[in-house]
N, C-alpha and C positions, 0 to 999 in steps of 0.2 A: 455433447449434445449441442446441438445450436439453435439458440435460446431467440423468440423473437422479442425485437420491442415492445415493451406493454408498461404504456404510459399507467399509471395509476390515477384511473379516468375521472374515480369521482371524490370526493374530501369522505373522510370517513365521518360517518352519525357521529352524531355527537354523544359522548357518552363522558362517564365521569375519569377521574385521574386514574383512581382504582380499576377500572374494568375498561379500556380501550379496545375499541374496534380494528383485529386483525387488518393489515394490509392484503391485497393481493401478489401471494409471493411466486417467486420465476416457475417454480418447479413443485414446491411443498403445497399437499394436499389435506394434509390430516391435520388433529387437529392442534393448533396455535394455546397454547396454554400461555395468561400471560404470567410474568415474571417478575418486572418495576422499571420504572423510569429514571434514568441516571437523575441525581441533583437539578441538574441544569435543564434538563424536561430535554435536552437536545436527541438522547435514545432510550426508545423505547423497548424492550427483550423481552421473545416468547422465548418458548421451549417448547420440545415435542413430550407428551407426560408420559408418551411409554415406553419411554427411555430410564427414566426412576431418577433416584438419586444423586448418580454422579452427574447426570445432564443435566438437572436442578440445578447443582454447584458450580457447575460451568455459565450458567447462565445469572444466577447469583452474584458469580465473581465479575461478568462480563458489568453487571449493571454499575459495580462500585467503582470497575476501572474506564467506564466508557468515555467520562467525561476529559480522563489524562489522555487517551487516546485523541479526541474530538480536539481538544486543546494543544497539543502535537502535532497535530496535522496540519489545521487551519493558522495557529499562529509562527511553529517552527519550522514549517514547508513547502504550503501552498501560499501565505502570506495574506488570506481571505478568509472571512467567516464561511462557513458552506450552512449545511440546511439541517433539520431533524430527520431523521431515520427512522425503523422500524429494523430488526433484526430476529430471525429465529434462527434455532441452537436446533440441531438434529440430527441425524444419520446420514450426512451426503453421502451419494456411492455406495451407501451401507456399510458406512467406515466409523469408529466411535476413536478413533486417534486421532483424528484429525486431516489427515491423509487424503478424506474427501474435499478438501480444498473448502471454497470458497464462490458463490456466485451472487450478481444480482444483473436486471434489466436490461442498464442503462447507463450512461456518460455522465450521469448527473442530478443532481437534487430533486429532480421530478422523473425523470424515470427510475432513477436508481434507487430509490430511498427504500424500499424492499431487501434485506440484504440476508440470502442464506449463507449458517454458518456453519461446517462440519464441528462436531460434539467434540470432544477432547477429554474423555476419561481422566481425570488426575493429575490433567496439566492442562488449565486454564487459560496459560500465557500464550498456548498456541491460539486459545479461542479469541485473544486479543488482537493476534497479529492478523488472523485470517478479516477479525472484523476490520482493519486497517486498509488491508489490501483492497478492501472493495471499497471502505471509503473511501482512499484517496484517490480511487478514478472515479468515483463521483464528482470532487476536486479539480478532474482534468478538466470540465466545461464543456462537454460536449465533442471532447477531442482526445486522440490518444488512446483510449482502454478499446480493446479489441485489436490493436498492430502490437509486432512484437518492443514496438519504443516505450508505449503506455507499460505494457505488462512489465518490462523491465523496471519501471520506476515504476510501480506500484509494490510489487516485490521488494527493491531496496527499502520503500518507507514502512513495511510491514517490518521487517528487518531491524530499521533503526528503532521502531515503537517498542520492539517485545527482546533486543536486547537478541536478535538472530533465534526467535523461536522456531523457524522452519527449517531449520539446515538441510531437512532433506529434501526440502523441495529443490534444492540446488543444479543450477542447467548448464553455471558454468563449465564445470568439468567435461560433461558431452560436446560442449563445443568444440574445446580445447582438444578432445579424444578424435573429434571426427573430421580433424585438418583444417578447425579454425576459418571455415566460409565468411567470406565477409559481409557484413550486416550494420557496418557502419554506414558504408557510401547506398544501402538500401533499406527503405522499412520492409517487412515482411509483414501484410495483410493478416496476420495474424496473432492470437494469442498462444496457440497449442506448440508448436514448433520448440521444440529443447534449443537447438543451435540458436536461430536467432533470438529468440529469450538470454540463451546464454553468454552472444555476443555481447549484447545486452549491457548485462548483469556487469559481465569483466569491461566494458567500458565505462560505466561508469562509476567502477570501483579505480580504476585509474586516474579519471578526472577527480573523485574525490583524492585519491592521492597527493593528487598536484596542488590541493588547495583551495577546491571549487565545492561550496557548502551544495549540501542536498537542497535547500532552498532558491540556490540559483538555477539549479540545473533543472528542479522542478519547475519552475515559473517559466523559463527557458524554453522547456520541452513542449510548456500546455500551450505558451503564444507559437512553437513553429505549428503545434498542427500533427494532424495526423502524418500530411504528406512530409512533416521534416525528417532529416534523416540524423542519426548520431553525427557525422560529420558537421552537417551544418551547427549543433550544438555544440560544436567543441570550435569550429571558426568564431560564433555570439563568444563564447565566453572566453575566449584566447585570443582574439582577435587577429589569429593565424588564419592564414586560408583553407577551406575544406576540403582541401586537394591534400592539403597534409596529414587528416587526423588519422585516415589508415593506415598512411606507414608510421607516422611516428606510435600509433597505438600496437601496432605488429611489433615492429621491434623493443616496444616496453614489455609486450608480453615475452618474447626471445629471447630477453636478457632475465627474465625470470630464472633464477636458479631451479626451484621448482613449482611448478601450476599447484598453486592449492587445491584441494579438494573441496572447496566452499566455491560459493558465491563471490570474495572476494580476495581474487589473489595479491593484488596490492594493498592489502591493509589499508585500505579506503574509512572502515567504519572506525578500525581503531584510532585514527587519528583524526578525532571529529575536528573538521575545519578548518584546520589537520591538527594535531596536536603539536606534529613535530615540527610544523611553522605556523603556529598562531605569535599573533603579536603579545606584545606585557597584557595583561589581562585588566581589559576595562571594569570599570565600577559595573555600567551596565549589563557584560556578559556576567560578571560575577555575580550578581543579582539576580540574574534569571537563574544560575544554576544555583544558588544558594535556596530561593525562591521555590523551584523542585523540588526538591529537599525536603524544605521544610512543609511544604503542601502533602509530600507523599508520606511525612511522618504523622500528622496532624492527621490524615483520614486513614492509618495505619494500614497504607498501603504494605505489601509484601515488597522482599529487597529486590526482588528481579523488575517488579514495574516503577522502583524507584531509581535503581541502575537506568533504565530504559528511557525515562524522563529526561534524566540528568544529559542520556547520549543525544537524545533528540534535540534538548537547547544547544549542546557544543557542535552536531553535524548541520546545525543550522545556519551556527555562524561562518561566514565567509571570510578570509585572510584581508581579501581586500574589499569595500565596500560594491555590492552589485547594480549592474544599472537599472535605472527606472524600469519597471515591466512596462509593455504599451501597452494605454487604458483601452479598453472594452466598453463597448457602449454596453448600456442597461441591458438585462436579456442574455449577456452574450454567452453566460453560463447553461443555456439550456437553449441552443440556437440549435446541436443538429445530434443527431445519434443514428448509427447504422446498424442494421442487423447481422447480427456476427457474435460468434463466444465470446464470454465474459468470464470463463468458468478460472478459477484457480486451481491447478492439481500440480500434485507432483510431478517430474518425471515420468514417462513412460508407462501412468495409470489410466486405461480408458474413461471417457467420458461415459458415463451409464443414465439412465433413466431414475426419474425417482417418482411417474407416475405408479399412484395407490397408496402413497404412504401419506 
């Protein structure tokens, strides 16, 4: 479905902490049950209530992990504070696994901050990563979510947040399956598209191969812009020309013995920053991961959002120090947004309607 923009025209009444005034959300119509406010007041969680119990616990568990998420984003990826949210938990698609992906507005803190999230019966961690996914193209600034460049790197950081809670959303393989189109030397206007999502996906699990943290390559992405293309992202940060990055990226995939069936076939996530060439380990990386740790014991987080912490500070760190991002005048976070899908789905799952619910 292709969602238009709708700014979130007026500040909500004012009402007290306990009972907060519903947002106007992209699609959901019924009713907004609220849920609580993560610690830091940064999100806010409904739930749809006739959904019952397990959509309670989904939105329960969202509120305790929202702030690791929020905090992962903004300081191990984007490299910026971003804004408060509003999120409801519900049936996308009329899916309760998850499966119904993920949607909101907008490119950003004022149109975005609406965030539907498909329900996750029993498994939370996906309702984490889904909430991820839309935040971090909030994160892009106005740039990026809606081309197939954005969606790829919203995907990866949904990924690094939840520890690979979507695996099946995974596009690489149909790229890989359907002769490998190239989608490096062009964006593709969209977000639905399996291939170029999946080019995507497998280039920048390569770049992380090589040594190039999720955080550079995010900052990277959000300053070229919607019109940047993978190539030009792999000249910034290699300082090779972008005449090169498809063939050298082609024949890294060629020499692949075999194409994973994931999202990452060069073991990109497992080698956050990479592993297998980080330098001796600084006091202060080791700090931030010890840091994790001890945060996500202390608020007895579960081990998978504590695993997921810990990957988030190592795919953050870069081998070699990244250059200055170029500053942004005031504003520049919410300078433009186009009408166009924002939705997250699987693979080859229609987009549906969720007018009436």
């Amino acid at each position: 479905m292709h969602h238009p923009i709708k700014a979130i025209g007026k500040k909500q009444a004012a009402a007290s902490r306990d009972n907060p005034v519903p947002p106007q959300w992209p699609s959901y119509t019924g009713t907004s049950q609220f849920v609580g406010i993560s610690p830091s007041g940064r999100v806010t969680v409904y739930v749809d209530p006739t959904l019952g119990g397990p959509a309670l616990q989904n939105a329960q568990d969202l509120v305790k992990d929202a702030d690791r998420v929020v905090s992962a984003n903004d300081a191990h990826i984007f490299g910026a504070a971003g804004g408060p949210v509003s999120v409801i938990i519900f049936a996308l698609g009329g899916a309760t696994d998850g499966t119904g992906g993920a949607d909101h507005a907008g490119c950003d803190y004022t149109t975005g901050a609406a965030i539907e999230v498909c329900a996750s019966f029993g498994n939370s961690a996906r309702v984490s990563a889904l909430f991820e996914a839309e935040l971090s193209e909030c994160s892009m600034g106005g740039n990026l979510c809606g081309v197939s460049t954005g969606e790829a790197l919203s995907r990866w950081c949904a990924a690094v947040i939840s520890n690979n809670a979507l695996a099946d959303f995974a596009t690489a393989p149909q790229w890989e399956q359907d002769g490998m189109p190239d989608y490096v030397n062009q964006t593709d206007p969209t977000d639905q598209n399996a291939d170029s999502t999946g080019c995507g996906m497998a280039f920048l699990s390569w770049l992380m191969s090589q040594g190039h943290g999720l955080d550079q390559i995010a900052q990277t992405m959000v300053s070229l812009g919607d019109t940047g293309t993978l190539a030009q992202l792999y000249a910034n940060l290699t300082s090779d020309a972008a005449s090169n990055a498809w063939p050298a990226f082609l024949a890294a995939v060629e020499a692949l013995p075999n194409f994973a069936a994931n999202d990452d076939p060069f073991g990109g996530a497992v080698q956050p920053a990479q592993l297998a060439h980080l330098p001796p380990w600084t006091v202060e990386l080791a700090g931030k991961v010890f840091g994790a740790i001890l945060a996500g014991v202390a608020a007895e987080k579960a081990a998978h959002q504590i695993v997921a912490s810990v990957r988030a500070v190592l795919v953050a760190a870069p081998t070699t120090k990244p250059a200055a991002p170029t500053a942004k005048p005031a504003g520049a976070l919410a300078a433009r947004c186009y009408t166009r899908s924002r939705r997250l789905l699987p693979p080859g799952r229609p987009i549906t309607s969720n007018v009436g619910w």
